[in-house]
C-alpha positions in Angstrom: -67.7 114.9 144.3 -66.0 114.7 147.6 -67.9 117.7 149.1 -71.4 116.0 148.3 -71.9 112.4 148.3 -74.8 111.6 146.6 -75.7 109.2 143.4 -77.9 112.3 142.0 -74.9 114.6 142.0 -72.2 112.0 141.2 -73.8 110.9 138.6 -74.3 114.4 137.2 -70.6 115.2 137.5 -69.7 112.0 135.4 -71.5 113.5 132.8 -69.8 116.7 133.2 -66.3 114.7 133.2 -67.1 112.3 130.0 -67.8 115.2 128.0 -64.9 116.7 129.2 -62.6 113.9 128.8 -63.9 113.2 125.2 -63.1 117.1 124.6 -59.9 117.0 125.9 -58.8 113.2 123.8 -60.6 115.0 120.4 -59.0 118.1 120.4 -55.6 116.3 121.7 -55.5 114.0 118.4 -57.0 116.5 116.0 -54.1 118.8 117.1 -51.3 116.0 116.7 -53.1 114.9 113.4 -52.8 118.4 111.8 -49.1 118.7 113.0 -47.4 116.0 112.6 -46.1 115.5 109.1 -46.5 112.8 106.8 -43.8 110.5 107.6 -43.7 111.0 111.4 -47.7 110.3 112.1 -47.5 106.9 112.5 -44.6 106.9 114.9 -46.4 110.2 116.4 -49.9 108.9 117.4 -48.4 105.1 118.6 -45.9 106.9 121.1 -49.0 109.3 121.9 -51.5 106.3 122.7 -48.0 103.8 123.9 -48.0 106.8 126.8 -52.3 107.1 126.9 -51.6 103.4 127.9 -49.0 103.7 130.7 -50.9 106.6 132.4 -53.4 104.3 132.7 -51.3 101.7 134.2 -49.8 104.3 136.4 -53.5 105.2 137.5 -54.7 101.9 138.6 -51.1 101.5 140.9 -52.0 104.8 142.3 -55.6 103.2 143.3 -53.2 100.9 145.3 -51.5 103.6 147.2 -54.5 106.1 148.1 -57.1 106.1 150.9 -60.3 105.8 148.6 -62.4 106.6 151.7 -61.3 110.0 151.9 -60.9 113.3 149.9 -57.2 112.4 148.6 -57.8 111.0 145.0 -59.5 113.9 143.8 -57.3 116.1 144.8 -55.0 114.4 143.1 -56.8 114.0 140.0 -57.5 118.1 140.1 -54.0 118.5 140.5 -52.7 116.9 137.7 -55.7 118.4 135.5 -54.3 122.3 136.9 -50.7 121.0 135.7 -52.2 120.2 132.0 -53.6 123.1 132.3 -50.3 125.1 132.9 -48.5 123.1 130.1 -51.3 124.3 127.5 -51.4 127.6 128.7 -47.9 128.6 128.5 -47.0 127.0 125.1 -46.1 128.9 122.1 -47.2 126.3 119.4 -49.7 127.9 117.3 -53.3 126.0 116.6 -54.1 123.9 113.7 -56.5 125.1 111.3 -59.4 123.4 110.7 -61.0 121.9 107.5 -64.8 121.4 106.4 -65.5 117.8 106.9 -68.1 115.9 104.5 -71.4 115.4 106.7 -72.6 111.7 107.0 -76.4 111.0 107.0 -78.0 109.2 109.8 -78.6 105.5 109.0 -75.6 105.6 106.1 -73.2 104.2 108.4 -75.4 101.6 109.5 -75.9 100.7 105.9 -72.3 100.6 104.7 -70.6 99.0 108.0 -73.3 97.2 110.1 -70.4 94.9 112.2 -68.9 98.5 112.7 -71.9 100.1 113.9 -72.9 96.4 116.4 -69.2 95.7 117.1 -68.6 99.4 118.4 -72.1 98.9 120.7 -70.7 95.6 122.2 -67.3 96.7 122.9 -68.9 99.7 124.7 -70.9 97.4 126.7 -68.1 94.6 127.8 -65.7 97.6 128.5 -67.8 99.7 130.6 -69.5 96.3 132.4 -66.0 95.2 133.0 -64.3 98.4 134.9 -67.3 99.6 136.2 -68.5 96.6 137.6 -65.3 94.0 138.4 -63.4 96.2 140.9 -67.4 96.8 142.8 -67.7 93.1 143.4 -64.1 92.7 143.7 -64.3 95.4 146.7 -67.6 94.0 147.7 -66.1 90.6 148.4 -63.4 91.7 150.4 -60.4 91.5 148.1 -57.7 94.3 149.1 -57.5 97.6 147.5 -53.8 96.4 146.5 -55.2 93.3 144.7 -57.6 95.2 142.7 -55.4 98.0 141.3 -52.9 94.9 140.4 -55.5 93.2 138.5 -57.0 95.8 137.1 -53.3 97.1 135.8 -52.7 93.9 134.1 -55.8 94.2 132.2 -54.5 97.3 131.1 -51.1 96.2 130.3 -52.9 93.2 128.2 -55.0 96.1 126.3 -51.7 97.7 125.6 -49.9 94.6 124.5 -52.4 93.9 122.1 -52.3 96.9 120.3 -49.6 96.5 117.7 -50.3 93.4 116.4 -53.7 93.3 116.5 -53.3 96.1 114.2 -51.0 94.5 111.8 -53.3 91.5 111.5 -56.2 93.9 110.7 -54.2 95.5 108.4 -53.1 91.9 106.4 -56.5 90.2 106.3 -60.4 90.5 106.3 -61.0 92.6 109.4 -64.3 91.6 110.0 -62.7 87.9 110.0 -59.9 89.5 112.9 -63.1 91.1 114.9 -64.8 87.5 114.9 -61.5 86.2 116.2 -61.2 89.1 119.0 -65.0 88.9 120.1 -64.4 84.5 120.4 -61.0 85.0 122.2 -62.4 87.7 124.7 -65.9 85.2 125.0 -63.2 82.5 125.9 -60.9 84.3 128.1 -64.3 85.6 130.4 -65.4 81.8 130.7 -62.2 80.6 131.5 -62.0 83.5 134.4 -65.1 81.9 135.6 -63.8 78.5 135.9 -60.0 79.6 137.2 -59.9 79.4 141.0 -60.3 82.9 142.5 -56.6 83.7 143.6 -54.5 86.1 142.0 -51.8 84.1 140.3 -54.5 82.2 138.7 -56.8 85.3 137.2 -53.7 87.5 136.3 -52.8 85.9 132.8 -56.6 85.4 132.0 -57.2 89.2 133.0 -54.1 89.9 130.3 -56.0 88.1 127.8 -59.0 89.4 128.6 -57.9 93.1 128.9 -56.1 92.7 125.5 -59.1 91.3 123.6 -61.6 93.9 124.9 -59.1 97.2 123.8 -59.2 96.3 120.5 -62.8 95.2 119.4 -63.4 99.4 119.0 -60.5 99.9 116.6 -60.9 97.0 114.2 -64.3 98.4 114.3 -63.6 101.7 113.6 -60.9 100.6 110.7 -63.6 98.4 109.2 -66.0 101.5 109.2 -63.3 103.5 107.5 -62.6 100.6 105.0 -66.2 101.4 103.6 -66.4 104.9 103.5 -65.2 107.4 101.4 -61.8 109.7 102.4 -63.8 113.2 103.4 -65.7 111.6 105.7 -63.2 110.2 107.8 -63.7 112.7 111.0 -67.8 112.4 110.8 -67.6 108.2 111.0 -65.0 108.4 114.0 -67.3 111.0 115.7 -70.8 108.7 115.0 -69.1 105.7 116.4 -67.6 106.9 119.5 -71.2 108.1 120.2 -72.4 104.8 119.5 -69.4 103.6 121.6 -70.7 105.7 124.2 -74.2 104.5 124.3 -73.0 100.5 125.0 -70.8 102.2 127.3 -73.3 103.7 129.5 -76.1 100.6 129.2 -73.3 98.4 129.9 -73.4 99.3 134.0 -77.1 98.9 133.9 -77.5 96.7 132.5 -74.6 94.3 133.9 -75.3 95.7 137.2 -79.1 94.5 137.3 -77.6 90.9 136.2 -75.0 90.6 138.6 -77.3 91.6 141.2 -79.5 88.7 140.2 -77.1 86.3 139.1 -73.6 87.3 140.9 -70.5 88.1 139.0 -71.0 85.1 137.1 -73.8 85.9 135.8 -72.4 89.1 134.6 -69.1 87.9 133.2 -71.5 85.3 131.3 -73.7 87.8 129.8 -70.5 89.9 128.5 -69.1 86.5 126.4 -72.6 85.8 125.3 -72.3 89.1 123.4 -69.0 88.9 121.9 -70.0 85.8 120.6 -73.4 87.1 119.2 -70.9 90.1 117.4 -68.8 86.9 116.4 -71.6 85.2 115.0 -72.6 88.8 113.2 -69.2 89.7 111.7 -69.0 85.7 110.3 -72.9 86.5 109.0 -71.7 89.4 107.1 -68.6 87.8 105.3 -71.0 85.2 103.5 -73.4 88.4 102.3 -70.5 90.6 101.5 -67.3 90.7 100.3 -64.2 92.7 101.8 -63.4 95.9 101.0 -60.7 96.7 98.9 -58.1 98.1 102.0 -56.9 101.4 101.2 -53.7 102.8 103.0 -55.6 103.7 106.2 -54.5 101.0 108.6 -55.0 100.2 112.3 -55.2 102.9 115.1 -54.3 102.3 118.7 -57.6 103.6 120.1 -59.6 102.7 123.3 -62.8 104.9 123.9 -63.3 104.3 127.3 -60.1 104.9 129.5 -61.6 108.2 128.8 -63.3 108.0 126.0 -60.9 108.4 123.0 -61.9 109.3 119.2 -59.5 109.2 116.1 -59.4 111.7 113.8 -56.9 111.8 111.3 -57.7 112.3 107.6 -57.3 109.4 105.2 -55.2 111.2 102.1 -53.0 114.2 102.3 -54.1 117.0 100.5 -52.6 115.9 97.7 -54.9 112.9 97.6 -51.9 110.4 98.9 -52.9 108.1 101.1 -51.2 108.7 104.9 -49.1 106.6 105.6 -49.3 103.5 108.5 -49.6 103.2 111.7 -46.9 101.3 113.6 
């Protein structure tokens, strides 16, 4: 990307690095999954996604620090990809074996978890909109690199914040009632950003809010999705909705980019609330035609698809047929 700068080949090489990233998050969680026994998962995969979390934080300070003009941030980012690679390469652990997974039909999904199937298409949408898009006109507008990374960080310490009890809330109630909730609270926090004067103290709380609502639309979605299918089927639902996840995630940009050209960053920032509060209006649509699902010990997980892209796949019952045990 630094040798040849050129929206043909860049975007070409962000292909080449989602389907890497996605690669690298699947097989990471897949491994941890397998290994981890059944009363250290819970504790396993939120300490795994806890440091997912503050990598990301640490990436958006070292936006702060780096001449983006020049050659240095990828380096860096190779760097630290080779040093991965060194870790992986020289351990002794063995690999997990796999298990055959039950297929899942096209259009089944859609039929048995709707919200799920919409809810994972918005939050792809508003995520991808919102750090694609933000830090562009941010830039554009001459705010400082500094200022960006900061805000930016914040959101990400927001999404992290969230995480936990979010989760348990999910876990304790209708979650299609907790999604409606979530999708209203981010709508809210993206107006009140609008009306907040533009200076940092002002936007830094909102962007908490904000960055916290957004992070966990895709896992209540996902947990929902989970709620209505059966056990062996588990790896094919996460799979299907990150893919669906992924398509909101790449007409987000286009989309929000062709408003905001139009209509300026607050045009964009209202089309992104007007969508969480259609998904809103969906999930509270759906809990007058359906009931909830009976919940089944499969709880929570702290999963974000987008900072790469990040699927779950851990099985719902032991092979015992006990059900795993909770998340944190």
């Amino acid at each position: 990307m630094p040798l040849w700068t050129s929206a043909l080949v860049w975007a070409a090489c962000r292909v080449v690095i989602g389907i890497g990233c996605v690669g690298l998050f699947v097989t990471t969680e897949s491994w941890l999954n397998a290994k981890a026994m059944p009363d250290q998962r819970g504790r396993i995969f939120s300490t795994y996604m806890v440091g997912t979390f503050v990598a990301l934080a640490i990436g958006q300070l070292a936006v702060a620090g780096l001449t983006i003009q020049a050659a240095g941030a990828f380096q860096v980012v190779i760097a630290l990809f080779a040093l991965a690679l060194v870790m992986v390469s020289t351990t002794r652990a063995e690999a997990p074996g796999l298990k055959p997974e039950a297929k899942l039909r096209y259009g089944e999904l859609s039929r048995q978890a709707p919200i799920s199937v919409v809810g994972c298409v918005v939050s792809g949408i508003v995520t991808s909109a919102f750090y694609a898009l933000v830090p562009a006109w941010m830039l554009s507008n001459g705010a400082p690199q500094q200022t960006i990374a900061l805000f930016m960080l914040v959101a990400v310490l927001g999404g992290l914040a969230f995480q936990v009890p979010v989760g348990r809330l999910s876990d304790r109630n209708d979650r299609r009632l907790v999604l409606a909730g979530l999708a209203v609270g981010y709508a809210a926090a993206v107006i009140l950003l609008v009306a907040m004067p533009r200076s940092l103290l002002a936007v830094l709380p909102v962007a908490a809010l904000l960055g916290g609502f957004m992070s966990t639309l895709y896992p209540v979605c996902v947990a929902h999705a989970l709620d209505r299918m059966p056990a062996d089927r588990v790896v094919a639902v996460s799979g299907r909705l990150i893919l669906v996840s992924g398509f909101g995630s790449a007409l987000g940009p286009l989309v929000g980019a062709g408003i905001m050209a139009r209509f300026d960053i607050d045009g964009l920032l209202y089309f992104m609330a007007a969508i969480a509060l259609a998904l809103a209006a969906f999930a509270g649509l759906r809990m007058r035609m359906r009931e909830a699902p009976d919940k089944v010990e499969r709880p929570f997980e702290v999963i974000d698809p987008l900072n790469p892209a990040i699927t779950q796949t851990p099985e719902a019952t032991e092979a015992d047929g006990s059900p795993r045990p909770a998340m944190a």
